[in-house]
PLY file of the C-alpha trace (Angstrom):
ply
format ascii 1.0
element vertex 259
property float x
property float y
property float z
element edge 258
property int vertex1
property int vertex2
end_header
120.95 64.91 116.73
117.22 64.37 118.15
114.98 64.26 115.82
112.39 66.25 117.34
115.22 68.64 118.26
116.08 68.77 114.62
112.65 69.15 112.84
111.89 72.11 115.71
114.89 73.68 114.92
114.41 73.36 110.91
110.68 74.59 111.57
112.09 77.87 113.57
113.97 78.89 110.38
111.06 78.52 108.29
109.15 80.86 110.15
111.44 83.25 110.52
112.10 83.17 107.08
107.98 83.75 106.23
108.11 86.98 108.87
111.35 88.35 106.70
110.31 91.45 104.90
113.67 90.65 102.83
112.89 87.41 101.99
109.22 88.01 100.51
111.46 91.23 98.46
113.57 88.43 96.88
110.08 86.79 95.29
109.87 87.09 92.01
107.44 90.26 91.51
105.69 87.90 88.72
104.53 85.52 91.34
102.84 87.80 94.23
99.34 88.36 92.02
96.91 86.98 90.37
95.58 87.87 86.95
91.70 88.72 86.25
90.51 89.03 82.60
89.81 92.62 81.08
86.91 92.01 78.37
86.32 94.86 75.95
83.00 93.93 75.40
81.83 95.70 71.93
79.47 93.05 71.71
75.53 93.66 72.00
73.83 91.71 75.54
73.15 87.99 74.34
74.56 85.08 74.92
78.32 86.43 74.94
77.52 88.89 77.57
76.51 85.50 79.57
79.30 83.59 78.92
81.68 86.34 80.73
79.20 86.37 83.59
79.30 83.01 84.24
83.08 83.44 84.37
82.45 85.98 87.23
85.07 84.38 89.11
87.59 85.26 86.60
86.24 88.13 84.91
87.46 91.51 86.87
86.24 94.37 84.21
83.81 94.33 81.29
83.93 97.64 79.50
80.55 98.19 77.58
80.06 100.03 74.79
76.19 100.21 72.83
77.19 103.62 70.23
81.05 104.03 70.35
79.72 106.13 73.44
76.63 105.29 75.81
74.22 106.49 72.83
71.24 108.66 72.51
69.11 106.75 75.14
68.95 104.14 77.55
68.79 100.59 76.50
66.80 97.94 78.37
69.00 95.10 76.84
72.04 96.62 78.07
70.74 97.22 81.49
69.72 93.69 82.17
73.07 92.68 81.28
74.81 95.15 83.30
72.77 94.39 86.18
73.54 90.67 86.50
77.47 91.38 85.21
77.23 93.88 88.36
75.66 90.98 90.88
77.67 88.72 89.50
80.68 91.03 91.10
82.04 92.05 87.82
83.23 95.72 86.87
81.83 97.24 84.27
82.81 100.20 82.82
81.21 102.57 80.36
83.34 103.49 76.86
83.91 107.12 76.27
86.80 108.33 73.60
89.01 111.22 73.93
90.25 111.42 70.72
93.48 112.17 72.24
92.87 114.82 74.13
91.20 117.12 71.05
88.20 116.30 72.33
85.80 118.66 74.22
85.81 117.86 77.70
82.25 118.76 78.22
80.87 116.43 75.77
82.96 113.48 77.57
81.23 114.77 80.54
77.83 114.49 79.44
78.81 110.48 78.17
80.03 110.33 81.81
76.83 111.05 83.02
74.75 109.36 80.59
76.51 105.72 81.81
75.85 106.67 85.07
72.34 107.74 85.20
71.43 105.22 82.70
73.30 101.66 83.94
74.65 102.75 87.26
78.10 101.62 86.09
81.26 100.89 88.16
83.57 103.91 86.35
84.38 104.92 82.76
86.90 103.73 80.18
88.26 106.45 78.59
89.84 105.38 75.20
92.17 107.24 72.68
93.85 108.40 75.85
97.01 110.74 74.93
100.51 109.59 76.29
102.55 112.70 76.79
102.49 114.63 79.96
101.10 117.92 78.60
97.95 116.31 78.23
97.78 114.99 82.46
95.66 118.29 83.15
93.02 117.29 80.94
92.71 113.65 82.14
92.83 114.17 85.42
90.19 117.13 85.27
87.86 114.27 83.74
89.04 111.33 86.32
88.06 114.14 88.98
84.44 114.74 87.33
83.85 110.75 87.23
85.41 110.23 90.97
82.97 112.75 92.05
80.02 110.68 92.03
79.36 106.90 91.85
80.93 104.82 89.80
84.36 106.02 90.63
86.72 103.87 88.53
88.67 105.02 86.13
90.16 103.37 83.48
92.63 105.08 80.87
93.65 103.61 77.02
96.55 105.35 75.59
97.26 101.89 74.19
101.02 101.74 74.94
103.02 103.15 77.25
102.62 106.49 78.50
104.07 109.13 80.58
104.54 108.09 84.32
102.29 110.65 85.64
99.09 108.60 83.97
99.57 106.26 86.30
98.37 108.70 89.13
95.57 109.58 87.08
93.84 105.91 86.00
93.02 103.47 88.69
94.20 101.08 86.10
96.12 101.95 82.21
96.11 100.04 79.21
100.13 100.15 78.46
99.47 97.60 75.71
97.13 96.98 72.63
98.12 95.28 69.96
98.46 92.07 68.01
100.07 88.63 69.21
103.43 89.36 66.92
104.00 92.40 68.39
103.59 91.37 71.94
106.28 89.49 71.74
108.86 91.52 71.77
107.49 94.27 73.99
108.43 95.55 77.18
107.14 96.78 79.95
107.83 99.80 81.46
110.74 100.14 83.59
108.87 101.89 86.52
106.46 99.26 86.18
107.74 97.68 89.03
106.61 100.72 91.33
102.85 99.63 90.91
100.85 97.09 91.88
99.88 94.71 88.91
96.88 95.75 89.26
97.33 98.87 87.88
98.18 97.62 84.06
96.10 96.34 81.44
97.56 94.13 78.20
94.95 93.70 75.53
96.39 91.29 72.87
94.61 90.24 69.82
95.60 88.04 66.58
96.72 85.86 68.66
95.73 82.65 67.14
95.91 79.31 68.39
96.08 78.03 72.07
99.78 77.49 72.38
100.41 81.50 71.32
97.36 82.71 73.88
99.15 80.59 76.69
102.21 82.27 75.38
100.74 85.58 75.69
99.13 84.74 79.06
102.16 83.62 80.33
104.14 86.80 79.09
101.62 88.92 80.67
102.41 87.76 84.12
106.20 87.84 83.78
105.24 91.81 82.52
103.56 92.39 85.71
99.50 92.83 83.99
97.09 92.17 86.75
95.05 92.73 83.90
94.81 90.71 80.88
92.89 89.93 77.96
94.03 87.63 74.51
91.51 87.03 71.69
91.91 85.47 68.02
89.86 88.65 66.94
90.82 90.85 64.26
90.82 94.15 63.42
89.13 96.73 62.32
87.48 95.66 65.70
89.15 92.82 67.29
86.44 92.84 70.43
83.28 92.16 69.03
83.82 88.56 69.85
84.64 86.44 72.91
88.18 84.64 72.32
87.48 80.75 70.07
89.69 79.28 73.39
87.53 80.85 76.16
87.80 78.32 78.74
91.39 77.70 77.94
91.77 81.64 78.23
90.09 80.85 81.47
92.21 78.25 82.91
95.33 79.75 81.87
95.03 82.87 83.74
93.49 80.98 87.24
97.19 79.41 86.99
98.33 82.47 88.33
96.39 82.24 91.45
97.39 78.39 91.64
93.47 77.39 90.84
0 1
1 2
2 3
3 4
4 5
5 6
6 7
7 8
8 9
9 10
10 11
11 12
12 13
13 14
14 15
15 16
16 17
17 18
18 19
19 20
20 21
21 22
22 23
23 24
24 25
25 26
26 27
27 28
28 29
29 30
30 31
31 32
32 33
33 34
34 35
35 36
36 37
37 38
38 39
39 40
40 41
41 42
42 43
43 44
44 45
45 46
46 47
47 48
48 49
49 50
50 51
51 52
52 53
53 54
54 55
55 56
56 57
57 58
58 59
59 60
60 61
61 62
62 63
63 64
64 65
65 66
66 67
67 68
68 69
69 70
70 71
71 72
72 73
73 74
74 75
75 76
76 77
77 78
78 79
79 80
80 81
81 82
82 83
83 84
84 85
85 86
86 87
87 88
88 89
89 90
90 91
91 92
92 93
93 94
94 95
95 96
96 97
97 98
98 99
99 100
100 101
101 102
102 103
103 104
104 105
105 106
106 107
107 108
108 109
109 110
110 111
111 112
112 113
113 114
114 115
115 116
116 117
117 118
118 119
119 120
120 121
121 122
122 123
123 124
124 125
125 126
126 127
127 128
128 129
129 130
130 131
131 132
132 133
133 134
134 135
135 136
136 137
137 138
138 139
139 140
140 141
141 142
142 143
143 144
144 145
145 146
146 147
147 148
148 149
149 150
150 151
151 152
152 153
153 154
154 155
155 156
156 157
157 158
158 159
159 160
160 161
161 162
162 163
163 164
164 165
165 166
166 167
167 168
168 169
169 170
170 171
171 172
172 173
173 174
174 175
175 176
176 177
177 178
178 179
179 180
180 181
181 182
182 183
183 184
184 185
185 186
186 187
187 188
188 189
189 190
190 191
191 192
192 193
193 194
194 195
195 196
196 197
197 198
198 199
199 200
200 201
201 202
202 203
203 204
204 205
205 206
206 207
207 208
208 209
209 210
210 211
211 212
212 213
213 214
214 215
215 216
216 217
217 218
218 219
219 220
220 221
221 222
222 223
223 224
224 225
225 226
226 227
227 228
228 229
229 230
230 231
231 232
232 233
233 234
234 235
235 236
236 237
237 238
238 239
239 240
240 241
241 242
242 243
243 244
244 245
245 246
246 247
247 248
248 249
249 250
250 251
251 252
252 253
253 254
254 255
255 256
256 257
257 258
């Protein structure tokens, strides 16, 4: 056969194949997204808060928290390191618990508002997030209130997996926090697959060691997290620090995108 004849003919079924719908189906779901590091930063502005800056690139959401809450007042450390988080392109979000639904919707309202007037935040975190559906109502009454002005994402934290109707509610949902061991052996959801990745956060901590947070990185893709975050930190709180293998942390999760 011609050559030319053969490599045009070899090139025609390459392209074909790249404008089959079926054939991008039959990729691997764990290898159509990149990953972007989810930092709950419990840590006061300072140098750590500039270290995840600088890692902009990397670093999709910082959730800040000054008072388990936004506290009684406005804090100009907090702003300066909001506003160059923000510039740098990051997404921070402001920390409000729920207690699991007990708690009075009003007063998570008013913390609502206080991130917002105070640090003109990207959206809210709401932690202690319930996980059964009787409790929808009441989240999505407060992802309502915080989509109504700006500042509109919303982040939920049941901390494992919930009902499927909290996925309708969050712009993105913590389905997993927890230590390194018992990441292992988790799953993800079954209807997991029906979202994109970027939908799901994994927070992993305990994890000590390079070779287990490549582990855990790794994991995380194959689990479909478009969000991800693995630290050596302990409890009682395991995010008051940045991770001891930060710019391996780094590296291992720009694999994803092939950086």
């Amino acid at each position: 056969m011609n050559v030319k004849t053969y490599f045009w003919g070899k090139l025609a079924v390459i392209l074909a194949l790249v404008g089959s719908v079926s054939w991008v189906a039959a990729l691997p779901a764990s290898a159509a997204f990149c990953q972007k590091m989810f930092i709950p930063a419990y840590f006061y502005p300072g140098s750590l808060w500039n270290q995840a800056t600088a890692a902009a690139s990397t670093v999709g959401t910082m959730v800040m928290n000054p008072a388990s809450g936004p506290g009684a007042s406005s804090n100009s450390d907090y702003v300066t390191a909001v506003n160059n988080a923000l510039a740098a392109g990051i997404k921070v979000i402001g920390y409000v618990h729920t207690s699991y639904g007990a708690r009075d919707a009003v007063v998570v309202k008013s913390e609502i508002d206080a991130y917002k007037a105070w640090y003109g935040v990207s959206g809210i975190f709401l932690d202690e997030v319930a996980s059964g559906a009787a409790l929808i109502p009441y989240y999505q009454d407060l992802a309502d209130y915080i989509r109504a002005t700006t500042g509109t994402f919303v982040a939920l934290n049941p901390g494992t997996i919930p009902d499927q109707g909290y996925m309708s509610v969050g712009d993105t949902v913590v389905v997993f926090e927890g230590t390194y061991n018992t990441y292992k052996n988790w799953s993800r959801p079954v209807w997991a697959t029906q979202y994109p990745a970027s939908k799901f956060v994994h927070l992993v901590h305990a994890t000590v060691g390079t070779t287990k947070m490549k582990n855990a990185i790794n994991w995380s893709h194959n689990r479909l997290a478009g969000n991800i975050y693995v630290t050596h930190d302990l409890l009682p709180n395991p995010w008051d620090l940045l991770p001891s293998y930060w710019s391996s942390e780094l590296t291992q999760i720009n694999k994803s995108c092939g950086f």
